[in-house]
Backbone as numpy.savetxt, mean C-alpha at the origin, in Angstrom:
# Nx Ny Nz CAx CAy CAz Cx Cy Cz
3.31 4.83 14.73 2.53 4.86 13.51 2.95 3.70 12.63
1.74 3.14 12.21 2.11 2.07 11.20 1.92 2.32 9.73
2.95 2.42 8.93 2.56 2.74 7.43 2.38 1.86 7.00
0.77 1.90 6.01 0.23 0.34 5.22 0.34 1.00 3.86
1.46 0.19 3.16 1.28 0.67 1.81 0.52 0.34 0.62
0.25 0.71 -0.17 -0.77 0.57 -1.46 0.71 -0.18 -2.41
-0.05 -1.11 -3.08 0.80 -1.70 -3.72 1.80 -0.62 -5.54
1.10 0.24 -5.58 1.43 0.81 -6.44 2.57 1.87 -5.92
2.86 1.73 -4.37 4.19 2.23 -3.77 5.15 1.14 -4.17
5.36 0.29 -4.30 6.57 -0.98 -4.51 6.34 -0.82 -5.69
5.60 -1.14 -6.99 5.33 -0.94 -8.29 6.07 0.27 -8.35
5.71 1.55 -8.01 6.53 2.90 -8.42 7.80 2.63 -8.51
7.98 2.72 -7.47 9.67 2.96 -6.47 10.43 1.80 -7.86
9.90 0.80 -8.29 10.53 -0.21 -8.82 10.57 0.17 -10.29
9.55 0.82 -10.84 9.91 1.46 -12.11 10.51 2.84 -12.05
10.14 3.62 -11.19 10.86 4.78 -11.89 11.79 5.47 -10.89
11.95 5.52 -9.59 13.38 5.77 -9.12 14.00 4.76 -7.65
13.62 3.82 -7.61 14.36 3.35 -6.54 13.84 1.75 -7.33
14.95 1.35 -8.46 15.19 -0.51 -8.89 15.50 -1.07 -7.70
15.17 -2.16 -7.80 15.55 -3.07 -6.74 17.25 -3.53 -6.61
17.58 -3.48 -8.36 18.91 -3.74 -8.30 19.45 -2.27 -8.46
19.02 -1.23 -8.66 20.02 0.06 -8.59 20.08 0.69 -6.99
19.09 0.27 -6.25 19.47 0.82 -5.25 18.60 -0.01 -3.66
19.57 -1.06 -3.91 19.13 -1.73 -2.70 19.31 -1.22 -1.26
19.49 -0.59 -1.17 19.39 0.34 0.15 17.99 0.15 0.48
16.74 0.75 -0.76 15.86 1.27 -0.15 15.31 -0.18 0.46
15.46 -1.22 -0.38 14.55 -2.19 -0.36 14.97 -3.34 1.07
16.36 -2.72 1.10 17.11 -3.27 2.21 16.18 -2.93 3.69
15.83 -1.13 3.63 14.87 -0.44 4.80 13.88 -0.96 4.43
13.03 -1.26 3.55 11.74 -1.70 3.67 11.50 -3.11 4.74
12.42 -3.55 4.46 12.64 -4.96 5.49 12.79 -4.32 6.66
13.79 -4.26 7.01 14.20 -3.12 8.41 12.93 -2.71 9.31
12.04 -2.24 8.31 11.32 -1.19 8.12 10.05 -1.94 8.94
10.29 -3.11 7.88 9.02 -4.16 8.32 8.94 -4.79 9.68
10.20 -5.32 9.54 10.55 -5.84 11.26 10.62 -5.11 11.99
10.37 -3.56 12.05 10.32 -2.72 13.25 8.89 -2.83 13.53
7.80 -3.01 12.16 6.83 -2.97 12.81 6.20 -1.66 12.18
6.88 -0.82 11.34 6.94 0.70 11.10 6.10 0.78 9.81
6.43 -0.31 8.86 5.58 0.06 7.40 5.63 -1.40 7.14
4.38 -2.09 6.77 3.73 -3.25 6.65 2.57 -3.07 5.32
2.24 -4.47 4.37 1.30 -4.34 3.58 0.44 -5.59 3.81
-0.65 -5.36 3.96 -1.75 -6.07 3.78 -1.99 -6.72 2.90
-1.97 -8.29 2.85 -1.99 -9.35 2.19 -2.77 -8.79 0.78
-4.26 -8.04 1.01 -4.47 -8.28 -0.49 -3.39 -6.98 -1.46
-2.94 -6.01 -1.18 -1.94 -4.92 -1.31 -0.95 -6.01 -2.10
-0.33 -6.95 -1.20 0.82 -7.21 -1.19 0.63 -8.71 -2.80
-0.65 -8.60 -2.72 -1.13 -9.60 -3.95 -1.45 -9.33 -4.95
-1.66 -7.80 -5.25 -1.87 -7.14 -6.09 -0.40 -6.62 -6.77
0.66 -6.85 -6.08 1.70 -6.24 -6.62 2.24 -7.69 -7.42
2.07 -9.16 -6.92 2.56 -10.49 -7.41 1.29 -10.39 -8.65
0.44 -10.13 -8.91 -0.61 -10.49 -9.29 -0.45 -9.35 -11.13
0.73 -8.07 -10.27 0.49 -7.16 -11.46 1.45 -7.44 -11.91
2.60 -8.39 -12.22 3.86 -8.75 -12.65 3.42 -9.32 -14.00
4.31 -8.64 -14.45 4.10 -9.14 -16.34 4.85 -10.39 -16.96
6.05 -10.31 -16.22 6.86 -11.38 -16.53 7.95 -12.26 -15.28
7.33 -13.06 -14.39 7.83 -13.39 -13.30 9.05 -13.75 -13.61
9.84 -14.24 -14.64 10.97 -14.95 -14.79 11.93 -13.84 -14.69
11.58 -12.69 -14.81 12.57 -11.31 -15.42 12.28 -10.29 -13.98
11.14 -10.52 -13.74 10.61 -9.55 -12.70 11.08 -9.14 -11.44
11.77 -8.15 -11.00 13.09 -8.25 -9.72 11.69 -7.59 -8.80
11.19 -7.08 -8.61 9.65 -6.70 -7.93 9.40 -8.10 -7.87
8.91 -8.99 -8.60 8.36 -10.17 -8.17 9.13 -10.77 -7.25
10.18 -10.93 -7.60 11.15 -11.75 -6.89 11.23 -11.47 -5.99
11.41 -9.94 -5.28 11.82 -9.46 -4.25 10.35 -9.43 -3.26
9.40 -9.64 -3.73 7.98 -10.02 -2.76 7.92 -11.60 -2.13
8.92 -12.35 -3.29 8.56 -13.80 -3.38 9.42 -14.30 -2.27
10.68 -13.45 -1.36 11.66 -13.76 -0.70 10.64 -13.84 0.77
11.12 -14.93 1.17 10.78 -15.56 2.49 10.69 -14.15 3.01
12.14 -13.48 3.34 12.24 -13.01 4.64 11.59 -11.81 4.34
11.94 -11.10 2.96 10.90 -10.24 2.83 9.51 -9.82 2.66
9.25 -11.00 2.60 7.56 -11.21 2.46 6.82 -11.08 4.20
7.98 -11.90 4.82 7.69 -12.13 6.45 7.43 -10.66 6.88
8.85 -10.14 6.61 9.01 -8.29 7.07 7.94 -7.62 7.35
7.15 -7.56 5.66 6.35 -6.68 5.29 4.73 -6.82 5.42
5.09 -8.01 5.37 3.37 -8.53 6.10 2.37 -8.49 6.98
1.15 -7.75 6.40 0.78 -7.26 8.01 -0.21 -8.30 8.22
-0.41 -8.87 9.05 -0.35 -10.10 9.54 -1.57 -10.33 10.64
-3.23 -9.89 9.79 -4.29 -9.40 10.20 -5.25 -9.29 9.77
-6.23 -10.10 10.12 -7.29 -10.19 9.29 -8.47 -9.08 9.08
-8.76 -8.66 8.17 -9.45 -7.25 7.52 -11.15 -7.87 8.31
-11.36 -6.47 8.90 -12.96 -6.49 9.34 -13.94 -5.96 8.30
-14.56 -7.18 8.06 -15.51 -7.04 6.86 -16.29 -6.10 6.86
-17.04 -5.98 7.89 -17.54 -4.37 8.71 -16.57 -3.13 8.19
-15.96 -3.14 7.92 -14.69 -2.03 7.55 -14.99 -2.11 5.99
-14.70 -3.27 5.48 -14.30 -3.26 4.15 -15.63 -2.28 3.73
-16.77 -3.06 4.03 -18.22 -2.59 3.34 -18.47 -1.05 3.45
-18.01 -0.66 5.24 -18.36 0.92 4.73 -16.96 2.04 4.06
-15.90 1.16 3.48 -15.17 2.18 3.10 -15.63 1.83 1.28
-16.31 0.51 0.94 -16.82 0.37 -0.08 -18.21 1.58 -0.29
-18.67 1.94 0.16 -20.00 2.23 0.21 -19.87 3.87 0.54
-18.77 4.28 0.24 -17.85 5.81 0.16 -17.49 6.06 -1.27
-17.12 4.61 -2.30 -17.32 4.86 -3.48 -18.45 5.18 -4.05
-19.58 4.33 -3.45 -20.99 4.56 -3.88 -21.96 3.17 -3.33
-23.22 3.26 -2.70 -23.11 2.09 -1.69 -24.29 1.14 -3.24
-24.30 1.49 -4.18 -24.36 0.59 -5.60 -23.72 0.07 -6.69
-22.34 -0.20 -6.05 -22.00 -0.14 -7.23 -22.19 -1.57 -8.11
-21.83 -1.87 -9.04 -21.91 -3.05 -9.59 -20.48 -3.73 -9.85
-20.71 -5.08 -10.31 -19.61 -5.58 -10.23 -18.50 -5.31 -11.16
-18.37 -5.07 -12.25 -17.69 -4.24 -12.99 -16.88 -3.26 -12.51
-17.49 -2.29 -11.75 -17.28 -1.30 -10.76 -16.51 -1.63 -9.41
-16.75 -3.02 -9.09 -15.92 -3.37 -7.60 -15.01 -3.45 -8.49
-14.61 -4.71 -9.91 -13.62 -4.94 -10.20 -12.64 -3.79 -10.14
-13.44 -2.69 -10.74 -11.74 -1.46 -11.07 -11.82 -0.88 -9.89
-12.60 -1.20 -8.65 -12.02 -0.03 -7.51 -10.68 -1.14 -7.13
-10.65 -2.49 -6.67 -9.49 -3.82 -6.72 -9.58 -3.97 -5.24
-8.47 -3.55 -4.11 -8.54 -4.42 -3.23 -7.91 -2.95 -2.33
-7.81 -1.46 -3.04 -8.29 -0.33 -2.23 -9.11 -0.49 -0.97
-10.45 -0.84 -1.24 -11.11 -0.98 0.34 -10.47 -1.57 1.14
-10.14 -2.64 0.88 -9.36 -3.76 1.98 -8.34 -2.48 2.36
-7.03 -1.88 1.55 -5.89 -1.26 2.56 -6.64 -0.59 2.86
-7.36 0.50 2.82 -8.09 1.56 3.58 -8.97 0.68 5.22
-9.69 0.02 4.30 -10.44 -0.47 5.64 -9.31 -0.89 7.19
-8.13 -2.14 6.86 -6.78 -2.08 7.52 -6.42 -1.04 8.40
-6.60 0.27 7.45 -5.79 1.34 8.42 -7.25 1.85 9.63
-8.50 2.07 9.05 -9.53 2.57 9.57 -9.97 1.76 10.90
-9.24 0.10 11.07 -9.68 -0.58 12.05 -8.62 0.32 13.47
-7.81 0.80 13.24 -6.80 2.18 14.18 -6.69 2.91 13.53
-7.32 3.92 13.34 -7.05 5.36 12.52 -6.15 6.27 13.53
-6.02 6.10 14.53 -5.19 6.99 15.30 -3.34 6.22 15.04
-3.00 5.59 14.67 -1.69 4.76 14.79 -1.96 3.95 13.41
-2.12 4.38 12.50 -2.43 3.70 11.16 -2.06 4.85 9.85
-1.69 4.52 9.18 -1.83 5.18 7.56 -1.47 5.15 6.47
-1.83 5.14 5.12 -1.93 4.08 4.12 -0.89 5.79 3.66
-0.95 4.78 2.74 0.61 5.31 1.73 0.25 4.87 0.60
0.22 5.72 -0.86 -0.13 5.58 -2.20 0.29 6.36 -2.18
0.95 6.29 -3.72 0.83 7.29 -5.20 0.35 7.65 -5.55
-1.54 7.93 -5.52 -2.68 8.04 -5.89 -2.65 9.69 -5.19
-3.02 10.67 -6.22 -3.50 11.85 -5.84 -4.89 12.13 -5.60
-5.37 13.02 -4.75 -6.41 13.46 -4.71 -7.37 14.48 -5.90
-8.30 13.58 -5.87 -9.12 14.30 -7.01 -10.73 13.85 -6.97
-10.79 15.03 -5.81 -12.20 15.08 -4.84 -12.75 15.19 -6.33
-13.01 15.51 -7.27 -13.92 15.27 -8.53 -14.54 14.00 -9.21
-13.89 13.43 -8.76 -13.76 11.81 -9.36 -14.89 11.20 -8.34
-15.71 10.36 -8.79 -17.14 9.78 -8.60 -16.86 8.47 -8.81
-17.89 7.09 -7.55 -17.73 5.66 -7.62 -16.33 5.21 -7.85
-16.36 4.35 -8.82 -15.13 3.69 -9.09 -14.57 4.53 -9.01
-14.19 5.72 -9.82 -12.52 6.53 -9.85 -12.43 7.51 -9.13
-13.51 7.00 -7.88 -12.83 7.94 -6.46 -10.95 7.39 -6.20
-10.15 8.14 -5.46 -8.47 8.30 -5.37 -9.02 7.49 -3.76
-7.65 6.84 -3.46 -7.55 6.67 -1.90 -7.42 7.77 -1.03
-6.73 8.81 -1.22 -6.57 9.85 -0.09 -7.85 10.39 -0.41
-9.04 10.66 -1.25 -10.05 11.07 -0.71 -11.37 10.00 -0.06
-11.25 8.58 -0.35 -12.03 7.87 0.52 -11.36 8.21 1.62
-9.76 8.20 2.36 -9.47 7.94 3.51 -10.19 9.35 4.15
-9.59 10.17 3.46 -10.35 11.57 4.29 -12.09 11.32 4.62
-12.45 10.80 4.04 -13.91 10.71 4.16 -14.30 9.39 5.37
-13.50 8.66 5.62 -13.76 7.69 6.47 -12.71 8.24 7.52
-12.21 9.23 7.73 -10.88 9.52 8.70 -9.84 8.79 8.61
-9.45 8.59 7.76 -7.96 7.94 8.13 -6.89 8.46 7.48
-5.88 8.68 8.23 -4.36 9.11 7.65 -4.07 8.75 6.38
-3.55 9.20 5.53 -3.17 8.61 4.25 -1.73 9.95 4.13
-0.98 9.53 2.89 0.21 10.69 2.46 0.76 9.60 1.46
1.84 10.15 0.42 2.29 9.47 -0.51 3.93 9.15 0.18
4.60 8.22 -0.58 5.60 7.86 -0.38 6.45 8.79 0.39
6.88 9.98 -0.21 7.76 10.47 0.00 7.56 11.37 1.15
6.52 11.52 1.58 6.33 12.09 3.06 6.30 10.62 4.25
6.08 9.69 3.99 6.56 8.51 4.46 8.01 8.33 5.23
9.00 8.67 3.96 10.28 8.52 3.75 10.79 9.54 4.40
10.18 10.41 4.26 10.91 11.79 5.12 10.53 11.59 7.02
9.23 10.96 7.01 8.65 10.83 8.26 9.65 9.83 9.11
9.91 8.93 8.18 10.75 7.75 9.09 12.30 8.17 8.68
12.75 9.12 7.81 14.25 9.16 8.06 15.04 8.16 7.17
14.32 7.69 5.91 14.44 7.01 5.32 16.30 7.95 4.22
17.35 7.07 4.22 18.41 7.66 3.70 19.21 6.71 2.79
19.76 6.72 1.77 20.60 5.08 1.06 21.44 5.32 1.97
22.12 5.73 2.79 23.24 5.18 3.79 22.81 4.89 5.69
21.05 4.27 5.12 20.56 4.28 6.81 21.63 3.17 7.59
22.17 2.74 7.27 22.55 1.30 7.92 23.97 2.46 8.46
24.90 3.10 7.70 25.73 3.53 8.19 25.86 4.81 9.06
């Protein structure tokens, strides 16, 4: 299984319990993680997290995307089938306007990613489900359910792969 994460998994983990400098362990496995092949992000994912940085000079999230080797790791390294993108777009609502693409962002793209292997694929967000929510502020785990594809949040991720601060030892 390949976990494709939503960029608001590295954003989380980095504000509110796993800093890059309080607990490099995790960020240490994310590499690990990457070079196994196990959890990878999709270029536009992975541009959305450089893209949401407020202050690059201060920013340890930025920095830590901006590192060669970790950028290499985590990169999934594959070009998105446009065919994909359009019908996981068209699950928000197949009108929407542009305003409307703007705030859905670059969601279709990771979803579409995982949907090109839905059997050996699955996206990973923070985003809860809230089958209520219409067009734009449809959630990822309910487009993925609707196009079949695996989805779960971080921490069933972490539990799935055995994720521990003393994996190395």
């Amino acid at each position: 299984m390949v976990y494709l994460l939503d960029a608001n998994v590295l954003i989380t983990a980095q504000n509110l319990y796993y800093p890059v400098d309080a607990v490099p362990e995790f960020w240490d496995w994310l590499v690990h993680m990457g070079n196994t092949g196990e959890i990878k992000m999709p270029i536009e994912t992975l541009e959305e997290v450089k893209d949401g940085s407020n202050d690059t000079e201060r920013d340890l999230l930025y920095a830590w995307i901006q590192d060669d080797a970790n950028r290499a790791a985590i990169l999934f390294d594959e070009e998105v089938q446009s065919a994909l993108v359009q019908r996981v777009t068209d699950q928000y609502a197949p009108d929407l306007t542009d305003d409307e693409l703007e705030a859905i962002g670059r969601d279709p793209f990771l979803i579409a990613h995982a949907l090109a292997d839905p059997a050996n694929r699955c996206v990973v967000t923070t985003e809860a489900s809230k089958r209520r929510q219409q067009r734009q502020n449809r959630r990822i785990p309910d487009v993925c359910a609707d196009v079949g594809v695996q989805c779960c949040d971080t921490f069933t991720m972490l539990r799935a792969l055995r994720f521990r601060t003393g994996w190395r030892g």
